[in-house]
N, C-alpha and C positions, 0 to 999 in steps of 0.2 A: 429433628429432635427424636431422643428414642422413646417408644410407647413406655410410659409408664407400667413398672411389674404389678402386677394382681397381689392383692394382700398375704395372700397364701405364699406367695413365692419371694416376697419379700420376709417374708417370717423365716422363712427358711436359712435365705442367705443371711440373718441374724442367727441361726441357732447353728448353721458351719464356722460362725466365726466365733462363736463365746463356748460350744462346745468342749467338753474336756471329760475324756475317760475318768470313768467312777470306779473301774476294775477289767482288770487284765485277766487271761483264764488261759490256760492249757487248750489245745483243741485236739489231742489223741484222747483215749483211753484212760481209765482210771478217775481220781478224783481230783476237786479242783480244792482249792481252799474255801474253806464256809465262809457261804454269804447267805445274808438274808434282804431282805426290798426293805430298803431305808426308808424310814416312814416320813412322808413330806413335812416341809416345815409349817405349809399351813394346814395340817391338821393339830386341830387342840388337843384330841383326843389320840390313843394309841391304843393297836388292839393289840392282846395277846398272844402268842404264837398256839398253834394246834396241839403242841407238846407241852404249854404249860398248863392245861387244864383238861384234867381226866375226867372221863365220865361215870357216875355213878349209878348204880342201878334205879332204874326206872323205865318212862316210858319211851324215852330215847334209846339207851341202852338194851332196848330188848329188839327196837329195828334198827338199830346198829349193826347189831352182833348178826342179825341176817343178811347185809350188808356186807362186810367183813367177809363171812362166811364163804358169799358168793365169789367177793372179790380173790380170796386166797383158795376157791377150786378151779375156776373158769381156766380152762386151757388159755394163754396168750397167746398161742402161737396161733390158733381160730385168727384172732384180731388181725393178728401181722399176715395173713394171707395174701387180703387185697395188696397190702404193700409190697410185697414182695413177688405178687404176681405182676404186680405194674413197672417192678424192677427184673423182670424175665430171671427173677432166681428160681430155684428150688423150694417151693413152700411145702415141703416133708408129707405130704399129701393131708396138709388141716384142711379142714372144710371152714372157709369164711362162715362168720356167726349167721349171715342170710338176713332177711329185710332190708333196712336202711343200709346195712355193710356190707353189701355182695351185689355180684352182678346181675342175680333175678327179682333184688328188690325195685321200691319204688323209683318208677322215673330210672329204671336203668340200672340201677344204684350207683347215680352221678351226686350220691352223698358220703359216698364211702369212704370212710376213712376219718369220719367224724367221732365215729364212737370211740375210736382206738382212743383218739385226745381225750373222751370222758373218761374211761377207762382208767391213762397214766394218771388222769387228776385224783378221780378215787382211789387208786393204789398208792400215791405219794400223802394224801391224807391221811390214808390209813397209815401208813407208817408213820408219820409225822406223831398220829393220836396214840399210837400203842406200840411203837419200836419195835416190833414186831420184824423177824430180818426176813422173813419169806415174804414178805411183801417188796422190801428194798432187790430180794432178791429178781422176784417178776421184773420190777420197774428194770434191771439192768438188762435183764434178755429182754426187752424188747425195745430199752434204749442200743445196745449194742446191734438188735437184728435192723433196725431204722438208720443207722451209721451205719451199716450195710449198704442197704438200699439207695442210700441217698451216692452211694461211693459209685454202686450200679448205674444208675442214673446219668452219674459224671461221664461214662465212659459209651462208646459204643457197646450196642448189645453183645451179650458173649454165649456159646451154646451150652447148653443145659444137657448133659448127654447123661441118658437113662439107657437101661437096659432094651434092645431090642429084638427083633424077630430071629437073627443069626447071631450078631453080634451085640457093637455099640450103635445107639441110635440116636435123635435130637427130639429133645422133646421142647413143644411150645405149649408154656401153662395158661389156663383160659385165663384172659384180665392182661397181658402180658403187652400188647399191641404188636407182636414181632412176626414176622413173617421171614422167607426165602428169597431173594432178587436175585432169578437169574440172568446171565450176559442177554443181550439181544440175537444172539445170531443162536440161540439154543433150538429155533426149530428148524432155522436153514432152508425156511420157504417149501418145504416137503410136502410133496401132492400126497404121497405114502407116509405111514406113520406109525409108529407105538407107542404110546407113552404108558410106563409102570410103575404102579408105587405098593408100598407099603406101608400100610398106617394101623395107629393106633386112637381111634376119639378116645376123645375121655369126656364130651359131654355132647348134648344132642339137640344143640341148636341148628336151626333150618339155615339154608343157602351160605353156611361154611361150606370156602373151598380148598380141595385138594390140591388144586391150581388153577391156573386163570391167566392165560395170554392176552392181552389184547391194549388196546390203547385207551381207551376210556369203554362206556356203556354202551356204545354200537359195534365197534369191530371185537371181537373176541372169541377164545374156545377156551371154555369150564370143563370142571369136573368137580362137582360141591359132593359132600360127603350125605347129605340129605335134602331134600325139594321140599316142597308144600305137603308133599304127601311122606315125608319122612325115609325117602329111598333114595339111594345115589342118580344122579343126573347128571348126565355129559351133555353140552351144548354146544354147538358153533352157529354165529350170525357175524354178519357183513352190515344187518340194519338193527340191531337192537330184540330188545325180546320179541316181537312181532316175524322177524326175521329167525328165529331158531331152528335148526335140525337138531335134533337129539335122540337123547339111551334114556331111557327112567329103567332104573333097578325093579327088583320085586320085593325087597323085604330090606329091613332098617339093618344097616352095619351094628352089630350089639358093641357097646360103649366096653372101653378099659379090654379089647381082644384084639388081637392082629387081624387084618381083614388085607387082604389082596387085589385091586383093583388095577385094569387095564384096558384100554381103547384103543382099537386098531381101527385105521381108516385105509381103503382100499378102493380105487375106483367110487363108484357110487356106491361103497356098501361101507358100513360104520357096524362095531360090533363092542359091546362092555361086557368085559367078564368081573364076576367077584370070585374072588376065591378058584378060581381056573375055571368055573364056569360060566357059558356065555348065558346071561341072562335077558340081552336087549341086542335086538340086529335091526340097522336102517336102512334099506338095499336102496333107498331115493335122494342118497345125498348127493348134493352138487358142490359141498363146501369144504375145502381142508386147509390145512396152514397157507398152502399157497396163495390161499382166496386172500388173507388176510391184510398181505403185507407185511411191510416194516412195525415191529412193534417194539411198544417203549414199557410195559410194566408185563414184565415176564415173572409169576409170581407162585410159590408154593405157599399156599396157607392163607392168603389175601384177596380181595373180591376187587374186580373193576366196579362195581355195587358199592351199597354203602350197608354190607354184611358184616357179621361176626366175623374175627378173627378164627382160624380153623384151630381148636383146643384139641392137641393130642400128640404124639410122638410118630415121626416119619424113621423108618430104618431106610430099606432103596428107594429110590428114585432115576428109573433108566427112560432113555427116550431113544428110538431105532428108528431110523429111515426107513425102514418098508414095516410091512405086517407079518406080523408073527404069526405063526402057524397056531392050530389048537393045542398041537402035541407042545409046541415051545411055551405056551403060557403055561400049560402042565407042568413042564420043568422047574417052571421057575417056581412051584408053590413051596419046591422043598428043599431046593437048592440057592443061594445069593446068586446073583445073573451069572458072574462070571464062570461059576461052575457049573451052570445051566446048558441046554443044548443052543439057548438062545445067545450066551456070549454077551457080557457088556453093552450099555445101547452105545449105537455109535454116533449120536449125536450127543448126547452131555448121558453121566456116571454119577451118581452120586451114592456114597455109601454110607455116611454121616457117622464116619469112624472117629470124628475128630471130638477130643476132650476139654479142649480151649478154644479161646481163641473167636474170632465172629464169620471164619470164612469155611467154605467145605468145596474140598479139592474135587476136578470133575477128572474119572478114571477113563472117560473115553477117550483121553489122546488131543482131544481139542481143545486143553487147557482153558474153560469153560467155567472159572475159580468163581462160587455162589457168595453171596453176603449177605448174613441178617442184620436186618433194617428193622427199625420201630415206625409205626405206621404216620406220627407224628415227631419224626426225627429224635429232638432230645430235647432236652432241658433250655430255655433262655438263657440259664443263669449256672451257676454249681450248686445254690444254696438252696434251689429247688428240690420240695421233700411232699410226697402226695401219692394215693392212691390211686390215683389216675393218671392220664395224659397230662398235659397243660394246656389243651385244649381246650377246657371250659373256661379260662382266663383270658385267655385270645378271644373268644366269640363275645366276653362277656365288654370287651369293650368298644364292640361297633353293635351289638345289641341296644335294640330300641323298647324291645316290649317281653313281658317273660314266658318263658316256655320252658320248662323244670324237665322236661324229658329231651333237652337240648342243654340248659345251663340251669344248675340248682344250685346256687351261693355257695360258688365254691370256695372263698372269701373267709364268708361263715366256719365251711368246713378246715380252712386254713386255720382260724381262730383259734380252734377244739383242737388241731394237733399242735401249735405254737401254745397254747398256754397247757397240754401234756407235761411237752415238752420242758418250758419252764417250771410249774409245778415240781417235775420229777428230777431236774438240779438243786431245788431248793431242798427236796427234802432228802436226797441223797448225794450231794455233794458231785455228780458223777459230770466233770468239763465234757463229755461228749453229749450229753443232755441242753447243754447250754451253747453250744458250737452247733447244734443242728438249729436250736433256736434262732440264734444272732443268722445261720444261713439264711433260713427262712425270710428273715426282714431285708437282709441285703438284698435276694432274689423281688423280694414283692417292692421295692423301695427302686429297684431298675427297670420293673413292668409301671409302674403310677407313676415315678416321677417324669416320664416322659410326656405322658398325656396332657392333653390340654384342659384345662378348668372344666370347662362346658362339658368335655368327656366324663372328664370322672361327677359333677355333680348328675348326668345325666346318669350314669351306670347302677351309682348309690338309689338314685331316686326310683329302680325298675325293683317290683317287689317280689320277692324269692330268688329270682336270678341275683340281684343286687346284696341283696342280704349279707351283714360282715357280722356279725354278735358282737360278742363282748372283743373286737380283735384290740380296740384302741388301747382301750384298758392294758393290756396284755402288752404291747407294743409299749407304750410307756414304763409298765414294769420292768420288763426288759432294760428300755434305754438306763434307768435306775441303775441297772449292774453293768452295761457296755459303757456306757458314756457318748458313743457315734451318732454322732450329730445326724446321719440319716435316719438313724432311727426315729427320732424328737419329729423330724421333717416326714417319716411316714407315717407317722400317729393322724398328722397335722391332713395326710392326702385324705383320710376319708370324711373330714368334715359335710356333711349335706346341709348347708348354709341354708335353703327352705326352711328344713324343720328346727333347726337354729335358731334361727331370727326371729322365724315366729315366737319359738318358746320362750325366747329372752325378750320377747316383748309382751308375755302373757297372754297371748292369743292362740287359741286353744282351736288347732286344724288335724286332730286326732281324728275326727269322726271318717271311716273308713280308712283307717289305716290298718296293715296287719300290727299285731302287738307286740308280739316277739322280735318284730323284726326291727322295731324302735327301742321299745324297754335299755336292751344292751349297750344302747347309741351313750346312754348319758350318763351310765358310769365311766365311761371312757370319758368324753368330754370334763369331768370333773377332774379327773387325773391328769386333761391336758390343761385345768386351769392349775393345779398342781404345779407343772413344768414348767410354765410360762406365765401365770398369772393376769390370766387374759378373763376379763373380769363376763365377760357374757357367756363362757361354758359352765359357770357356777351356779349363773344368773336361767339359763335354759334350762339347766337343771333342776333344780328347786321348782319351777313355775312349772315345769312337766309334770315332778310327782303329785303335786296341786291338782292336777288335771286328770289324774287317774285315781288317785286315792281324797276323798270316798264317791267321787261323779262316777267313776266308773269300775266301780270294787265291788262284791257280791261279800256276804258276811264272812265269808271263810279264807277273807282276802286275796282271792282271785281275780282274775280279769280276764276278759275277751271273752267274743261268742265265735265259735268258727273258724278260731283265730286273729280275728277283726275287732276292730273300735265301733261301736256307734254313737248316736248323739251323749254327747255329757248330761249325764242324770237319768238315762234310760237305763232302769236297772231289771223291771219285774219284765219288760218289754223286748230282754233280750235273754232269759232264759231259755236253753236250749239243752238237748242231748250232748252238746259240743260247746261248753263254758268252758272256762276256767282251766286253760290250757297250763299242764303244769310248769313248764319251762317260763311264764311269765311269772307265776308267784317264784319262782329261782330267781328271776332277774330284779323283781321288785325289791326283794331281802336285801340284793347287793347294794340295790342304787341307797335304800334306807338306811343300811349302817354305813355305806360313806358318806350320805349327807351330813350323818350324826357325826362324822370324826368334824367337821367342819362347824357344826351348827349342833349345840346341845338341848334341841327341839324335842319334847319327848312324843312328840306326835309319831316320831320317826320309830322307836320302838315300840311303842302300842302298837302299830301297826305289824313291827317285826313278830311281834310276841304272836299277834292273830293269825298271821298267815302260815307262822312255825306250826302254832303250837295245833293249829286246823288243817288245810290245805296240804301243806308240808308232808306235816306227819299222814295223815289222810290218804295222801298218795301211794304210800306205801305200804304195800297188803302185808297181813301178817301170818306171811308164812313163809317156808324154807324152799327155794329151786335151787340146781346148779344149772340150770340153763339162760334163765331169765330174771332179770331184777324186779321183777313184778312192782314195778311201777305207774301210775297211770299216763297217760297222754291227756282227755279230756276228763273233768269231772263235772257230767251233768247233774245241773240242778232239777229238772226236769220229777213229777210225783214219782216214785217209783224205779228212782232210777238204780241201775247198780252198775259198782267201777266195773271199769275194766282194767285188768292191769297188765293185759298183756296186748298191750296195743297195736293196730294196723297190723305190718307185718314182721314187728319186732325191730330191737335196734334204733330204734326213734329216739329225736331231742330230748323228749324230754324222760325216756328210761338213761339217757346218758346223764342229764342234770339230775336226775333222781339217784343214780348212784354217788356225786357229789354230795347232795345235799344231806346223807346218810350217813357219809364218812366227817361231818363239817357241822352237826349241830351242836357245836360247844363255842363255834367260834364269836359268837359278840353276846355270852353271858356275862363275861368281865371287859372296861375297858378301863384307862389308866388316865390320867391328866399328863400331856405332855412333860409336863416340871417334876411328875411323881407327886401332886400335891393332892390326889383325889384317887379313888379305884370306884369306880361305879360297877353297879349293880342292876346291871339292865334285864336279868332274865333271872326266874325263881325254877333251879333245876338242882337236882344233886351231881354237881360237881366238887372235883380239888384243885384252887388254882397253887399254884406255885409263881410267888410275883420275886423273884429271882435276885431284881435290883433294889429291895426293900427287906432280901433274909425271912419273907411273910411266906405263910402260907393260907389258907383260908377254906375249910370246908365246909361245903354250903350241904347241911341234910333234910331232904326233903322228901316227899312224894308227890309234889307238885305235879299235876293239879288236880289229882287226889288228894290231896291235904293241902288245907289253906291257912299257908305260911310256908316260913321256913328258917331252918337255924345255921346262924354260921361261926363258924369254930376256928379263934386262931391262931396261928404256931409257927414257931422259929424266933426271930428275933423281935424286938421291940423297934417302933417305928412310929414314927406320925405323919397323919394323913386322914383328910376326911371320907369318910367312908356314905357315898351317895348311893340311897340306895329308891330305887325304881317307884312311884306308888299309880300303878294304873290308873287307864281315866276310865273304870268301869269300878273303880274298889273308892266310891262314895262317902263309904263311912266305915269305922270301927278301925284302920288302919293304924295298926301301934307297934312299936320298937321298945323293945328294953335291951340293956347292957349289962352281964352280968345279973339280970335278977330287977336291976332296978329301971321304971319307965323311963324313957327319952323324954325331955320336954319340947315343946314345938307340937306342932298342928299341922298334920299331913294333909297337904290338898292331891285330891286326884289328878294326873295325866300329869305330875313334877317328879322332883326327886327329894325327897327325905334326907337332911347333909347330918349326920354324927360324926364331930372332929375330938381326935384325942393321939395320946400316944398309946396304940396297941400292943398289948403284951401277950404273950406263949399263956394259953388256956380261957382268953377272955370270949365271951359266949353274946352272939349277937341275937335274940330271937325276931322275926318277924311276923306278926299277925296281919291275915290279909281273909278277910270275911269275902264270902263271895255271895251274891244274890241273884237271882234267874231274872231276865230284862229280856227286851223284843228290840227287837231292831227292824225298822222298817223300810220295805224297798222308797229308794227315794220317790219314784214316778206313781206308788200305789199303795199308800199308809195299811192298806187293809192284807198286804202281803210281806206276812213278819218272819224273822228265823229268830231263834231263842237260842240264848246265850246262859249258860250258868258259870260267872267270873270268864275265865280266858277260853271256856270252851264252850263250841259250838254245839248245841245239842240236838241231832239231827231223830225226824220221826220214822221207826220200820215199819215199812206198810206196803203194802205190792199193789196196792189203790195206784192208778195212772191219773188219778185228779186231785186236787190241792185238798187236803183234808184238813174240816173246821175242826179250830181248839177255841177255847175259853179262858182266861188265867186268870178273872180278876177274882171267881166265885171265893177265894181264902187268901187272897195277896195280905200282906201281912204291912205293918206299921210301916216298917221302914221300906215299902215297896216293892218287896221280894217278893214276886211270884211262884217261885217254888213251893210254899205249901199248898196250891193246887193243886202238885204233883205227888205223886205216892212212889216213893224208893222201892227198888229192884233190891231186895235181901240178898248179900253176900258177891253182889257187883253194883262196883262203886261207880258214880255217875249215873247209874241207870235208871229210871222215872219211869211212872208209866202216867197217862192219864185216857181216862174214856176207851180204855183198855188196850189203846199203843203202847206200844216200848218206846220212849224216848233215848240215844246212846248215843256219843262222845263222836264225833265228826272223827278224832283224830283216829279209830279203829279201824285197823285196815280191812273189813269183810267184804262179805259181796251179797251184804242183806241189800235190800231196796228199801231205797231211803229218800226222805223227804226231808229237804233242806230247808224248803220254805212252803209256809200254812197258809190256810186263808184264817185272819182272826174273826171270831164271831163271838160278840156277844151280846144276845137277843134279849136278855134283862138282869136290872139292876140286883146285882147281886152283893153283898158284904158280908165278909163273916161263914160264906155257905149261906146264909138265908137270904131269900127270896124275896123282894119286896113286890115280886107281882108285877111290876112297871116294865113297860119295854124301854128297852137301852137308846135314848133315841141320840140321832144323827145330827152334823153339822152340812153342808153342802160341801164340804169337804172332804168329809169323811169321821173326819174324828168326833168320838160320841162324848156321852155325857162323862161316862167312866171314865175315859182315856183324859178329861179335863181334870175329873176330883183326884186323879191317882198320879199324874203329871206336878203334884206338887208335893209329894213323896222326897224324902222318908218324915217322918208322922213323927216326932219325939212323944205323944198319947194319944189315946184314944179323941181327949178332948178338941188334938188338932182336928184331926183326921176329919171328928163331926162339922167342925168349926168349916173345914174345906169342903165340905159336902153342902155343908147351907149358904154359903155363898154362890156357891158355882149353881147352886138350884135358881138362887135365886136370879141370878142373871141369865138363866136357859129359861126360866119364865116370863121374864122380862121382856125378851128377846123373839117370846110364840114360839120358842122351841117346845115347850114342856107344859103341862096344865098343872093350875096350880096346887088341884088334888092330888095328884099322882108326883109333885113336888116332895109334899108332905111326908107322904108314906116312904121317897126315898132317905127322906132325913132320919124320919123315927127307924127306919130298918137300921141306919147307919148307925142310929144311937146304943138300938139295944144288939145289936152284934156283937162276937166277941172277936177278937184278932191275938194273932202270933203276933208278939210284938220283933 
């Protein structure tokens, strides 16, 4: 009988047979027909497109427009470097951006090619929000230079022929993997020798070589263009480095010049010239080709090592059976060999005249025909598109444990160019943008679907090697517009059933996990319950965000320390220099407004609103480069601390999600009832939506969250529909709606939505009132470490103090529990506080004051009103004092509650030996004869 199929692959062979293209596409050039991602049927909810809702001046709109800015100066063709170095084209001599995108960043820069994907996402955003045609313009030069590359890829390498020393020459661009193969019989076993070249580096990495005979790492003869000591080195061994005879140069070949090099062996004596002169003689050699043998990688540019590819341009390459004279190496400095006294070599010619094509003809008569080769052949697949080799895909599936300067998610980095990619079809119609994509999935869908379960659960479950971001997600959108049943079935390969089953069983195994590297997992899974209706991705989902929000969220709606999870509910206990990694408040936004398209929980926007309108914003400094998006990587909560926004070594995750999130905050202020029966109103921003299918228009004017409310104005046609609009679970009290002039009736509860149904007409005026009051919020693990909130923003302390600086707030707290009249306003900037003579100012600023997220509270006595009762503020074993009990039953409708809650709560701290009952007293009568802001 045959073994029963694994769920996974029974799933599949269900979605090859029900399968059915959703859309057909062009795969040249030009444009396809408009589509947009059909929005699933079980979402309730529908969001807006980026075009239907403009952004208005404010605090979005002013790092926007720096945003924007950067995006429409930054050379693109910087970005397509890596690509196209990796595709042995001509990269017009851009310099790759460097850090994460280049080959001196981190780990190698075995992440390259990830930004590029941020990059297309924010340029198709931007277009999408402001039609903008220099943006659509970028997006096609570098959707066209990528259908380039990927065409490169397909075919054997071809020579890249630049300008050289007499003539035409071959140039090898660094990142490229391509080298020289020549025939076996090139040295012809020669006891006598010469071999001559001419080169050009173009950068100055150690034990790149000129050439390299040999069989593996013991038998060989080198000539690397610099050593350890940065000078050229000729070696021969018969046993390995231990075994060398060699030349060391005197001085470094200067980079981007033609430099001359040649080694002649004769008898025992070995001699290197640069440039015609001899700079190294070894009158004790015993070794020369002969010693060698038969060898199998005869190589220009290639190491028998596991060295750099040699970056630079070869014009000759002559190799001669005897030893050249000194007068003949003279010759040849100014003359090409042939017209030298030395004569062509007579064992292999090489003049690298040739302008096509992948081979180069040898002139010595031995018909000796060279071929460039990539160091890792080619591609698995056609549909193979990457800044690199495919190498780290190969290792990543017999890898057991990670090593990021070996394999750094390159899955991940797949992700960031597949969903470029698809971004930049959607918002520019261009079918070569979506033919690289659908490649993409074809290629990764003929690597996974071969492996075995255990394999791929094993690969997922390795952390940073295994790492795939948001790819499911992405993959499923996709399938949305192909319909290819593979695709549906590649979504399905990266399932990591552990974290699964756990979270759809509500057990919570986050504690050391990295964060980033989960976050991403489960808005994908949500779009594969989308696909298939498989009820435990919806179900893991939900019970995740459960798990991180508020167990493990810091006020400004961040998460992680150092990139990691620890226990749920240790919040003051994991503050660090290294919180609140920005790429997870990115991914937390996404996973909360697709819950909401499913489930109309307002937990889910409150939470949006926090992390936008703090974290978000927060990350992004506020100032103008053309070099860098000045976004943060970590934001420590630590006393004192100040961003950085120009993180590690540039080019990092999350300055790429930072440029997203800059091109994209408009997108879930409005969402829609599937049927058109409702338009909610989840975010208080000045926007214009244009609701298209309704003739409505709707301008929201605000200065949110400088001004608390906002109004909205509406126009075009007449339409009905209830109009739901947001009421935070931090806006307590005074929240009011009028229409036209006159109040709504209804009773606004906090953390719901406020529904006004009617038929809307061209000029009807919605106002909304939303009072904001200053509140603390406290670390879960340590009530006495609070961050202060005034309505949606986080109000952070400047102070260059490196220790938790004590506040007070109850000394003037007022009736209805607002803390703010203990602060004293900054004249002529709004939000700004001071108390006990800090600046209090707005989380979402982007500076680089040093700032205190979180206080320690203190307050040593009973104070109301500003007056003093003398009494120390005493304690519970808990923590919580007497004050935090009388003010905990806030907002006060008089003074008489207020007294009314103060003699109770005495009287039970008396009761109880907390409090004497003298010192009772005197807090009552203070509280009596105090006066309060009501």
């Amino acid at each position: 009988m045959a073994p029963a199929l694994p769920r996974r692959r029974l799933l599949q062979a269900a979605l090859f047979a029900t399968a059915t293209p959703a859309f057909s596409y062009a795969a040249g050039g030009g444009s396809a027909a408009a589509a947009t991602l059909p929005a699933p049927s079980a979402w309730t909810l529908r969001p807006f497109e980026l075009k239907d809702v403009k952004v208005g001046q404010g605090v979005f709109a002013a790092k926007r427009q720096l945003m924007l800015d950067h995006g429409r100066g930054y050379d693109v063709n910087r970005l397509l470097q890596v690509f196209r170095a990796n595709a042995g084209l001509s990269t017009g001599g851009a310099v790759a951006p460097g850090g994460w995108e280049g080959l001196d960043g981190e780990a190698n820069g075995n992440l390259r090619g990830h930004y590029t994907g941020h990059f297309l996402t924010m340029l198709s955003q931007a277009y999408a929000s402001t039609g903008d045609q220099a943006y659509a313009d970028r997006i096609r030069t570098m959707i066209g230079a990528l259908t380039d590359v990927r065409a490169a890829l397909r075919k054997d390498p071809a020579v890249l022929s630049a300008t050289g020393k007499f003539g035409t020459a071959a140039e090898n661009v660094r990142g490229s993997y391509q080298y020289v193969s020549l025939p076996a019989a090139v040295l012809n076993s020669s006891a006598t020798i010469t071999l001559s070249a001419w080169v050009k580096p173009t950068h100055n990495a150690n034990w790149t070589r000129i050439f390299d005979f040999g069989n593996n790492n013991t038998r060989y003869m080198y000539l690397a263009a610099r050593n350890a000591s940065g000078v050229p080195r000729f070696a021969i061994s018969t046993n390995g480095p231990g075994g060398e005879q060699g030349l060391n140069g005197t001085a470094a070949l200067p980079l981007n010049q033609w430099s001359h090099l040649a080694v002649t062996i004769s008898g025992s004596t070995g001699t290197l010239y640069v440039n015609g002169t001899s700079v190294a003689q070894n009158t004790s050699m015993t070794l020369n080709p002969s010693s060698l043998g038969a060898l199998t990688n005869n190589w220009l540019g290639r190491s028998n090592f596991d060295d750099p590819i040699f970056a630079g341009v070869y014009d000759e390459f002559n190799v001669w059976s005897r030893a050249l004279t000194a007068a003949e190496i003279t010759s040849l400095q100014s003359n090409r060999a042939a017209a030298s006294s030395a004569g062509r070599g007579t064992l292999a010619s090489y003049t690298f005249d040739e302008t096509t094509g992948g081979t180069f003809a040898d002139a010595s008569g031995r018909g000796l025909t060279a071929t460039l080769r990539r160091t890792w052949g080619g591609p698995s697949h056609a549909g193979f598109l990457a800044a690199y080799p495919e190498t780290q895909f190969i290792d990543l599936e017999s890898r057991t444990s990670p090593d990021y300067t070996k394999v750094w998610a390159p899955y991940y980095t797949a992700h960031k160019i597949l969903k470029g990619l698809l971004d930049a079809y959607l918002a520019t119609d261009d079918a070569r943008a979506l033919d690289l994509a659908s490649g993409m999935c074809d290629w990764m869908y003929s690597r996974l679907s071969k492996l075995p379960e255990a394999t791929l659960q094993r690969m997922w479950g390795i952390f940073s090697s295994g790492e795939f971001g948001g790819i499911v997600e992405t993959i499923v959108d996709l399938y949305t517009i192909t319909g290819k049943a593979e695709h549906l079935a590649l979504a399905k390969l990266f399932d990591l059933d552990k974290l699964i089953d756990a979270c759809a069983a509500n057990t919570d195994t986050l504690d050391g996990l990295h964060a980033n590297q989960h976050i991403p997992i489960f808005t994908g899974l949500i779009r594969l319950y989308d696909a298939t209706g498989e009820a435990r991705y919806l179900t893991a989902a939900k019970n995740f965000w459960g798990m991180v929000v508020p167990h493990r969220m810091y006020g400004i709606g961040g998460t992680s320390t150092a990139e990691f999870w620890k226990a749920r509910g240790v919040i003051a206990g994991t503050i660090s220099d290294t919180t609140a990694e920005s790429c997870c408040a990115y991914n937390l936004l996404k996973l909360s407004r697709m819950l909401f398209f499913h489930e109309q929980d307002p937990k889910y926007m409150d939470y949006y609103e926090r992390a936008l309108y703090n974290q978000v914003l927060g990350s992004k400094q506020d100032k103008a480069d053309a070099e860098k998006p000045l976004v943060t990587y970590f934001i420590g909560l630590t006393p004192g601390h100040v961003r950085d926004y120009t993180p590690k070594q540039g080019t990092t995750c999350c300055e790429g999600t930072g440029m997203e999130s800059a091109t994209k905050y408009q997108d879930s202020v409005y969402f829609k009832k599937a049927d058109g029966s409702a338009l909610y109103v989840n975010l208080y921003s000045p926007t214009t939506l244009t609701w298209a299918e309704k003739g409505v228009t709707v301008t929201q004017t605000t200065d949110y969250p400088r001004e608390q409310g906002s109004t909205l104005t509406f126009g075009g046609a007449s339409a009905a529909f209830e109009l739901r609009l947001r009421v935070p679970s931090w806006a307590t009290s005074g929240f009011r709606v009028t229409v036209n002039g006159s109040a709504v009736s209804g009773t606004p509860v906090a953390g719901s939505y406020f529904a006004v149904s009617r038929t809307w007409r061209s000029g009807d005026v919605v106002k909304v009132a939303i009072p904001f009051r200053a509140r603390v919020e406290k670390a879960l693990d340590d009530s006495g470490l609070q961050t202060l909130f005034y309505g949606p923003v986080n109000l952070v302390a400047r102070n260059s103090g490196t220790s938790y600086v004590q506040f007070g707030l109850y000394r003037n707290a007022a009736l209805s529990g607002d803390l703010l009249p203990s602060l004293s306003p900054v004249s002529g900037k709004p939000l700004h506080y001071t108390l006990n003579g800090t600046e209090f100012a707005p989380f979402f600023e982007g500076t680089e004051d040093p700032t205190h997220a979180y206080f320690r509270r203190s307050e040593p006595k009973v104070v109301f009103g500003t007056t003093d009762s003398g009494v120390n503020n005493p304690a519970r074993s808990d923590g919580t004092t007497l004050l935090d009990e009388i003010w905990a039953g806030a907002p006060f409708s008089t003074k008489a509650a207020l007294v009314s809650r103060v003699q109770s709560t005495v009287n039970s701290w008396v009761s109880a030996g907390l409090l004497a009952q003298a010192d009772g007293q005197k807090v009552v009568t203070t509280a009596q004869n105090a006066s309060y802001v009501s």
